[in-house]
C-alpha positions in Angstrom: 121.3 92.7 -5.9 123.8 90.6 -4.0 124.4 93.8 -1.8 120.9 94.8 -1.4 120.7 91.3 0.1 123.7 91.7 2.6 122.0 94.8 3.6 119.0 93.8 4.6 119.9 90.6 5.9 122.0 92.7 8.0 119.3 95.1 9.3 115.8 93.6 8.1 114.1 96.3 10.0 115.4 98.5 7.5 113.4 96.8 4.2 110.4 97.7 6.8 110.6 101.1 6.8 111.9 101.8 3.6 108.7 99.9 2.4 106.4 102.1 5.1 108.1 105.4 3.4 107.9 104.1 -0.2 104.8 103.1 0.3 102.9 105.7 1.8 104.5 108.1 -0.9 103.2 105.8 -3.7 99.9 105.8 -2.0 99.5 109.8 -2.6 99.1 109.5 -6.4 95.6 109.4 -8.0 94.9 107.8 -11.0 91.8 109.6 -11.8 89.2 109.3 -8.4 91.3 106.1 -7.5 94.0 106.4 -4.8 95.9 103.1 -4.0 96.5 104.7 -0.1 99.6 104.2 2.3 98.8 100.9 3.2 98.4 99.0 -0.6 101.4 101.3 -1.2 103.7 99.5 1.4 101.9 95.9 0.4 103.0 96.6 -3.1 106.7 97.9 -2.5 107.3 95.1 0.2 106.8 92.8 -2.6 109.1 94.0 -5.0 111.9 94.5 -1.6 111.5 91.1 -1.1 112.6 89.4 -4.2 116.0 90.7 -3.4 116.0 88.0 -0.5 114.1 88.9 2.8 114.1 87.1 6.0 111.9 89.0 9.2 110.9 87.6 11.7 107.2 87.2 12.6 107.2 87.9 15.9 107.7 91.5 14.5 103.9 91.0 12.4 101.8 90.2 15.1 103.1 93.1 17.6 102.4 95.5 14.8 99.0 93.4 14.6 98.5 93.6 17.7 98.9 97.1 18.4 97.1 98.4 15.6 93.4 96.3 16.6 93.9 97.0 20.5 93.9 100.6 19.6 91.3 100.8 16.6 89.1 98.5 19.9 90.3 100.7 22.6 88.9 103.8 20.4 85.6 102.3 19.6 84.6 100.2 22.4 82.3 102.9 23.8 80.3 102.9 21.1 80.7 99.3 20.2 79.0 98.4 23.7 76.3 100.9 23.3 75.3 99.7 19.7 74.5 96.2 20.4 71.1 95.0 20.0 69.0 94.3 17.6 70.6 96.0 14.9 73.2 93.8 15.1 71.1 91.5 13.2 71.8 93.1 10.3 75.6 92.5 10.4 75.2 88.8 11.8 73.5 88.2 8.0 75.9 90.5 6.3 78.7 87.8 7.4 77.0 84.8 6.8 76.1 86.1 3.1 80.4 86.8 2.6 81.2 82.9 4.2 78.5 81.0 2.1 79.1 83.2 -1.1 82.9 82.3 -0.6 82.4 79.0 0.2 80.2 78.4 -3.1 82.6 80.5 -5.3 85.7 78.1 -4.5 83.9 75.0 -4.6 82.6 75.9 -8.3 85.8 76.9 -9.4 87.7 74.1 -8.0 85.3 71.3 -9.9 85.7 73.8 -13.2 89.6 74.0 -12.8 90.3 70.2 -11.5 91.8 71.9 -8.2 93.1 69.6 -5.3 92.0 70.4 -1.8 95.0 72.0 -0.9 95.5 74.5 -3.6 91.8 75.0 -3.4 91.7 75.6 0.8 95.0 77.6 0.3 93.2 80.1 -2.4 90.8 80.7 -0.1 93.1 81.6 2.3 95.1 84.1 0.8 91.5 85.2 -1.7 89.6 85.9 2.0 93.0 87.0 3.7 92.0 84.3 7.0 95.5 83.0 7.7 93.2 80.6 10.0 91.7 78.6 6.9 95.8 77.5 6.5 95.7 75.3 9.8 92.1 74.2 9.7 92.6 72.7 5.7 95.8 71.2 7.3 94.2 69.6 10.0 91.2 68.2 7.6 93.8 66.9 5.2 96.0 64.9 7.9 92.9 62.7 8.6 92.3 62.3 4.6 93.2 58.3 3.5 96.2 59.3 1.7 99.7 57.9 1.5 102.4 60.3 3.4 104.1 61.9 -0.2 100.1 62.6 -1.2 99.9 64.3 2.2 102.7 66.1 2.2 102.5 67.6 -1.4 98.7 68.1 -0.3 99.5 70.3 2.7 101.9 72.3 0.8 99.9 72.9 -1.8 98.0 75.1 0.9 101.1 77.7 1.5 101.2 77.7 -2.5 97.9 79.0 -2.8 97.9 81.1 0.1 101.0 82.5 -1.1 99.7 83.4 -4.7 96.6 85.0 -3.6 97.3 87.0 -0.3 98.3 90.2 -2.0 95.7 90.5 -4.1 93.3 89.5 -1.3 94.5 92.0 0.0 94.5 94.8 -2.1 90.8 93.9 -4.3 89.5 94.2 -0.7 90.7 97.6 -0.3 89.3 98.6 -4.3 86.4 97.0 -3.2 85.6 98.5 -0.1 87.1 102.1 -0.7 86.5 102.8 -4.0 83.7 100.8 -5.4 81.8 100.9 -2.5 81.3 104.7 -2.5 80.6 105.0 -6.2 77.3 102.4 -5.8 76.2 104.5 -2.6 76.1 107.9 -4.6 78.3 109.4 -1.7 81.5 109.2 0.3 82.7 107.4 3.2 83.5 111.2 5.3 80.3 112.9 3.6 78.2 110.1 5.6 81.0 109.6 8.3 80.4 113.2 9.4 76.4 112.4 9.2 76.7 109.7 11.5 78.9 111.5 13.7 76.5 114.1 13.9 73.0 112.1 14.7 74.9 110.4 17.4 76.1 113.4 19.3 72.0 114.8 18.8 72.9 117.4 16.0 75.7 118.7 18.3 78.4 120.5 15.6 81.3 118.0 15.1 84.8 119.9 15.3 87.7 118.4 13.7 91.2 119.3 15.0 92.1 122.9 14.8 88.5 124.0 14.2 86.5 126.6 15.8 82.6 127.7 15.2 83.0 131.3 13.5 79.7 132.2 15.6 80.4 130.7 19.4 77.7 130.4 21.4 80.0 131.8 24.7 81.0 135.2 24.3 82.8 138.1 26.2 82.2 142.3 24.9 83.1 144.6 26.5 80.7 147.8 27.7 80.2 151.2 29.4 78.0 150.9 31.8 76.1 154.0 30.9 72.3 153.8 31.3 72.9 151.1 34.0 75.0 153.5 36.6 73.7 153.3 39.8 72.3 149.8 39.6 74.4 146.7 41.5 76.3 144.0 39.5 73.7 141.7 41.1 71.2 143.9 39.4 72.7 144.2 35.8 72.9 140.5 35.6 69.3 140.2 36.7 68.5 142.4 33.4 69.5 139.2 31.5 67.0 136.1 30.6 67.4 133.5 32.9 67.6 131.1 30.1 70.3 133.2 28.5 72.5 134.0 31.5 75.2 136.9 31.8 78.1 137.3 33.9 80.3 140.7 35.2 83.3 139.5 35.1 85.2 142.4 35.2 84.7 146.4 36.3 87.7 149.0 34.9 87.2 152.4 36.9 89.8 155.4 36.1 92.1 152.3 34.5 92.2 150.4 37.1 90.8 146.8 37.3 88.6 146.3 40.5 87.1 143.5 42.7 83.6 142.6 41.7 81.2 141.9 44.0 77.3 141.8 44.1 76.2 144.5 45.3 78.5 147.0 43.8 77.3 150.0 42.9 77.9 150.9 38.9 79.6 154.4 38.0 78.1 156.0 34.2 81.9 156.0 32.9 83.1 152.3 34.3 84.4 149.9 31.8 82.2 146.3 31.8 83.3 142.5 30.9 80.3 140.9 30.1 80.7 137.1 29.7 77.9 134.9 28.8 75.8 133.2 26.3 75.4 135.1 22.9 71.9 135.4 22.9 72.0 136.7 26.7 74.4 139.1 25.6 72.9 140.5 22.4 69.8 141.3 24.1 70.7 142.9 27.4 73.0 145.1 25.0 70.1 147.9 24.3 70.4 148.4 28.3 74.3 149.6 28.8 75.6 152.1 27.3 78.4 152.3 24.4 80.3 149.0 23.2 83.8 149.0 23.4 86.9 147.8 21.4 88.1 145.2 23.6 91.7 146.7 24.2 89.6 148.9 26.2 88.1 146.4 28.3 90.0 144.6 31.7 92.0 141.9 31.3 90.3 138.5 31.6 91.5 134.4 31.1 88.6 132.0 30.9 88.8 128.0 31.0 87.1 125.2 30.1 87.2 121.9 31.7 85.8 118.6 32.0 84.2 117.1 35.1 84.0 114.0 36.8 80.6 114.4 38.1 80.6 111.8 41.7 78.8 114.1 44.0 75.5 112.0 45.1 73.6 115.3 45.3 73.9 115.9 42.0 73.3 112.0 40.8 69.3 111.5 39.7 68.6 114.1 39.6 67.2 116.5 36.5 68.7 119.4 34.7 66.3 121.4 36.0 65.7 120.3 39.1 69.1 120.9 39.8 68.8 124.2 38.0 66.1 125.3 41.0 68.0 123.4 43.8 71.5 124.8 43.1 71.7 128.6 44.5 73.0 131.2 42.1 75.7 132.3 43.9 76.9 128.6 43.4 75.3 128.4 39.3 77.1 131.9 38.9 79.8 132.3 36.6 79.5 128.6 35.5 78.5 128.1 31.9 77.7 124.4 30.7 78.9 123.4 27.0 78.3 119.9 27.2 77.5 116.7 28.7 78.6 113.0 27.9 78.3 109.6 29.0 80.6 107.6 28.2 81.2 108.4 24.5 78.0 109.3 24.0 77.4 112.9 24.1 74.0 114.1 25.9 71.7 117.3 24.7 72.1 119.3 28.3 67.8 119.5 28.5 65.6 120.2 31.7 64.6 116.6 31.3 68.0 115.0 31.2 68.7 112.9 33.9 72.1 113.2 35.6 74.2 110.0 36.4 77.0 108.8 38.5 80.4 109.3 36.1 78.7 111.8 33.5 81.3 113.7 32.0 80.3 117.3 32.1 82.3 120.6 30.5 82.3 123.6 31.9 83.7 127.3 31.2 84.2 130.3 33.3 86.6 132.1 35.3 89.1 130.0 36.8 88.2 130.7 40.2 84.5 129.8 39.1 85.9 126.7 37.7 87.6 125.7 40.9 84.2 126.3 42.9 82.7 123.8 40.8 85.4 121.4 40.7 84.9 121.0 45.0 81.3 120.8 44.7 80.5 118.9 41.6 83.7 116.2 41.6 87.4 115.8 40.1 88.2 117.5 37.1 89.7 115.2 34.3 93.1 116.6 33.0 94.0 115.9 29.6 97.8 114.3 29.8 100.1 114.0 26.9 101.3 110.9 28.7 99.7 107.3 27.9 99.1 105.0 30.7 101.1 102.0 29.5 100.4 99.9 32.9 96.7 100.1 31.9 97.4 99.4 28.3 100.0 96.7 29.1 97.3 94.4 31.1 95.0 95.0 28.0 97.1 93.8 25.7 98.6 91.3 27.7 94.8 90.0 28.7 93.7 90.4 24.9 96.9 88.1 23.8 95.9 85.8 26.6 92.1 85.6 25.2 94.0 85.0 22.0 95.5 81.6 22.8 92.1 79.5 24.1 90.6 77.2 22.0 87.4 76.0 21.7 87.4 72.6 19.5 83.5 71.7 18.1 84.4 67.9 17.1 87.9 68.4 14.9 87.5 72.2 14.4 89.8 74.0 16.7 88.0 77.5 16.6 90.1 80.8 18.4 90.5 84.5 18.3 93.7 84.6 17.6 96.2 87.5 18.5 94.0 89.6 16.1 90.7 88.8 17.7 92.1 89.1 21.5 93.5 91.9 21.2 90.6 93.7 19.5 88.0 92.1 22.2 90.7 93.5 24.9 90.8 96.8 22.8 86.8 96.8 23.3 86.6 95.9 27.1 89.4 98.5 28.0 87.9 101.0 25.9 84.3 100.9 27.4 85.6 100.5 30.8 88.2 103.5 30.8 85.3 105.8 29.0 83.4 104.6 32.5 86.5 105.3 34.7 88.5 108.3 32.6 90.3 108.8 35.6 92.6 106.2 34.5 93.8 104.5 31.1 94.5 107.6 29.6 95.7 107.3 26.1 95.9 110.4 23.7 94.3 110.3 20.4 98.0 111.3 18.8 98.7 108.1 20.4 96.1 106.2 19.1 96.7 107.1 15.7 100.3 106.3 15.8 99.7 103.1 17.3 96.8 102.6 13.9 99.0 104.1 11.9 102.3 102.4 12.3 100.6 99.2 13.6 98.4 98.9 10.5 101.2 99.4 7.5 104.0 97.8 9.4 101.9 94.5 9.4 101.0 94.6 6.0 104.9 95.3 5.2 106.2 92.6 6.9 103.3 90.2 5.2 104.7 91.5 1.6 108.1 91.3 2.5 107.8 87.3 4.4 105.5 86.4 0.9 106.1 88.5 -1.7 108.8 86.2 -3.4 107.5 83.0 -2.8 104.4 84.4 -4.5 105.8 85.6 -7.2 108.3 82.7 -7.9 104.9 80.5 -7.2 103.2 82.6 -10.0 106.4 81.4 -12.5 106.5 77.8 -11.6 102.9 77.4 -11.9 101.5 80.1 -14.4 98.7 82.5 -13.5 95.8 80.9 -13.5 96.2 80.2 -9.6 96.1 84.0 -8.9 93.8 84.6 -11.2 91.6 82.4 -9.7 92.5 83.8 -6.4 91.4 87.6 -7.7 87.6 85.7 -8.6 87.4 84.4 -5.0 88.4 88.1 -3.9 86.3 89.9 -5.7 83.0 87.8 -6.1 82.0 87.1 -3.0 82.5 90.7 -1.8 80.5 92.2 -5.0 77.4 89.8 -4.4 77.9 90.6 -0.2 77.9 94.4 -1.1 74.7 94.4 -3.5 72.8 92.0 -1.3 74.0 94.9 1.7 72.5 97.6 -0.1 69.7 96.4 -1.7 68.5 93.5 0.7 69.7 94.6 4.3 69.2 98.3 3.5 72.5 99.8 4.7 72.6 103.7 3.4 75.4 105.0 5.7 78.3 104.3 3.4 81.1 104.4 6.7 79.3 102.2 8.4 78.5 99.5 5.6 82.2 99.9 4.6 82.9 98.9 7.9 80.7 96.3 7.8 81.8 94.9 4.5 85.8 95.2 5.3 84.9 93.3 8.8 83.3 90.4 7.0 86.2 89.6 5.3 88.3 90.3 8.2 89.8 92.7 5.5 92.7 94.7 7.9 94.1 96.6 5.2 90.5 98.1 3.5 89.7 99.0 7.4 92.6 100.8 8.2 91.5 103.0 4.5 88.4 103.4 5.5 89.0 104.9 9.0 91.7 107.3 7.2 88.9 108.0 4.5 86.2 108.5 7.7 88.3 110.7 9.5 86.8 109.4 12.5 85.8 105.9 14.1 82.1 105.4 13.1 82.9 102.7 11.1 84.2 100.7 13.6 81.3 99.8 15.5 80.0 97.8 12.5 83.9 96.4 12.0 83.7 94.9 15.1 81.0 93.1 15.3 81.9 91.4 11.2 85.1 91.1 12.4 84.3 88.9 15.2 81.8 86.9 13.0 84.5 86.0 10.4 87.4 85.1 12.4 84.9 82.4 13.6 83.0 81.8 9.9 85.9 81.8 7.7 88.0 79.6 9.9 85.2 77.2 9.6 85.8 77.1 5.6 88.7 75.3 5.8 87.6 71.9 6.3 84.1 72.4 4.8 86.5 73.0 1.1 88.3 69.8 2.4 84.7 68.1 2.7 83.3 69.4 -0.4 86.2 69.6 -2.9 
């Protein structure tokens, strides 16, 4: 043990990483359909690290903090922005039903269990994991009529009962909102994940990494020309319906690959590379002549690229307006596979209305691609490379947002680091999905920053607690934590029933991230956006999120009040 100790006061960073590796390996095993997961995995082993002596600094915590909301904001603040409204309503109430259940649960429990405010206000917050409740008791209890030893042992009595019931806080939010939550909805976080996904991209098929459609819609066979000799490559690809077009790409003659040009005439034995939309193809087939392996066809490289659409003759204008206004020597070769605005992704319809910074993808030849590049605007090219100037000022600004206070009478009310740097992670989000020609930041590097940001916090909590907990649990039996595990799980059952069965949620990501956001539950979001697979539930986060780093905050002199 002694040596343990030496060793990581000698290199604390390395009790981190052992617990991120130990962790997330004990997070693999299931125990029937329940999986603790990588995060209540390095929770759990920080704990038992730290009872060999751990001293880390907390500097370290809120960086990893920080890092982890700025990029689960920076991600979702597109679609954040663009689901405000009215439905918020529905998460406004879905917080206020966590704070006044929580607030009702402690107060009943403290007058069954003889609790003093402190213990009480420090149960609460470790039970609702709102480090904020710690300060806001403490401030309530300095203006309390008490001697200075009452005081004292008062105020401490807040870390004690933070300290008891943070893990568990913790982890019963995670049980909670990953695995309990599912099993009342009848279905699973991805299942409706991927359903949400998909009716906010307008029934547009959702590819996940490494995925392809077996049945593409752009296709390339190869032909004879056959029945068609004679006839013009302008011509051939005026057989095809207009709605469906077809491009000749490419003519082999006697093995060689030629120049294409309109007006070409068509010889019975040439070789044809036919490139266009499946339907297009499959019925202007019965017209040439034999089909072709494709090792018998030319040679041909196609691209696909995404366009910065800026060019005011293009901006107001309809799909197919434009459609009639464009010639088709400038239309030809040029296929469109989608459209986007912002984050939001657009059916490409004759009624659709074009506007300044649409995002629209294209594929076709690359000297086709270039064409439309100089007419339409700048093509957006996918960098490895994250754009840490543009990322620095967010975080920077989000930390900033972090420090002001706002005081209603005695109540100091703030973001936090937390709360800034997820607002920041919103604003730069929305406003780099407006201006993609800047703020780049890759998805790999997203999820690292999640990733790493999210279990490295929650490591360095169990490791800075863990032993005052459980030396706290010793000295003063258990009935502090299990009081602590009531005020976890109670308020978040009667929340989640009154969710489903009151406020009507049926999506089970988003009410997961709904629920996890009104307890300002870190470690249950992080599982539930590994479980989703994708950020829907973070619009819903968000907005809870905000809600309780303000409602819960409040609780602390409210239990100093009422206890």
């Amino acid at each position: 043990m002694g040596l343990m100790h030496e060793v990581f006061r000698l290199s604390p960073e390395l009790a981190l990483f052992l617990s991120l590796a130990a962790g997330t390996w004990i997070g693999k095993f299931k125990l029937g359909a329940f999986q603790l997961g990588g995060v209540a995995g390095a929770l759990l082993v920080a704990v038992l690290i730290s009872q060999v002596g751990i001293t880390i600094d907390s500097g370290i915590k809120n960086v990893l903090f920080a890092v982890f909301i700025y990029a689960v904001g920076f991600e979702s603040g597109p679609k954040f922005f663009s689901s405000l409204g009215r439905r918020t309503l529905r998460e406004i109430a879905l917080a206020l039903v966590l704070v006044i259940s929580s607030l009702a649960t402690i107060v009943v429990l403290a007058k069954i269990f003889a609790l003093d405010k402190g213990i009480a206000a420090g149960i609460a917050a470790g039970a609702l994991t709102q480090s904020a409740i710690i300060g806001t008791a403490s401030a309530a209890i300095a203006k309390l009529n008490l001697d200075p030893a009452q005081l004292q042992q008062m105020q401490g009595n807040v870390a004690v009962g933070y300290a008891v019931t943070y893990i568990f806080g913790s982890l019963g939010a995670i049980i909670i909102c990953v695995n309990i939550l599912p099993k009342i909805m009848g279905r699973s976080i991805r299942e409706d994940a991927i359903k949400a996904e998909q009716e906010m991209m307008h029934g547009a098929m959702v590819l996940a990494p490494g995925q392809v459609p077996a049945l593409p819609d752009l296709v390339g066979r190869v032909f004879l020309a056959g029945p068609v000799a004679g006839k013009s490559v302008a011509q051939v690809e005026a057989l095809a319906n207009p709605l469906f077009p077809v491009t000749l790409e490419r003519i082999k003659r006697d093995d060689q690959v030629i120049a294409v040009t309109p007006d070409m005439a068509l010889n019975e034995n040439d070789v044809l590379l036919l490139v266009g939309r499946r339907k297009g193809i499959v019925a202007l087939a019965p017209s040439l002549g034999k089909e072709l392996d494709e090792e018998a066809g030319p040679a041909m490289t196609m691209k696909t690229a995404d366009v910065f659409l800026t060019n005011p003759a293009l901006i107001g204008k309809r799909v197919d307006e434009l459609r009639e206004q464009l010639s088709a020597d400038v239309r030809h070769g040029i296929y469109v596979t989608g459209l986007k605005r912002g984050e939001t992704v657009l059916p490409f319809k004759d009624d659709v209305v074009i506007e300044r910074n649409d995002v629209v993808t294209l594929y076709g030849s690359e000297q086709d691609i270039q064409r439309a590049v100089a007419m339409a605007g700048p093509a957006l090219l996918k960098s490895p490379k994250t754009d840490l100037m543009f990322h620095g000022f967010g975080l920077a600004f989000g930390l900033l947002l972090g420090l002001l206070v706002l005081r209603i009478g005695s109540v100091p009310l703030t973001l936090g680091s937390g709360g800034g740097a997820l607002l920041a992670g919103l604003l730069f989000g929305w406003y780099q999905a407006r201006k993609p020609l800047i703020g780049n930041m890759p998805l790999p590097a997203s999820g690292l920053l999640r990733d790493l940001g999210l279990a490295g916090f929650v490591a360095v909590v169990g490791l800075q607690s863990g032993l005052q907990a459980v030396e706290t649990v010793k000295n003063n039996g258990i009935s502090i934590f299990l009081i602590g595990i009531v005020v976890t799980v109670v308020p978040l059952m009667i929340t989640l029933f009154i969710g489903r069965y009151l406020l009507r949620y049926d999506n089970t990501a988003i009410f997961a991230g709904a629920l996890s956001g009104t307890r300002s539950a870190n470690p249950a979001f992080g599982e539930i956006l590994d479980k989703a697979g994708n950020a829907i539930p973070t619009a819903p986060f968000a907005v809870t999120y905000g809600l309780a780093n303000v409602f819960l905050t409040l609780l602390g002199p409210l239990i100093v009040a009422l206890v």
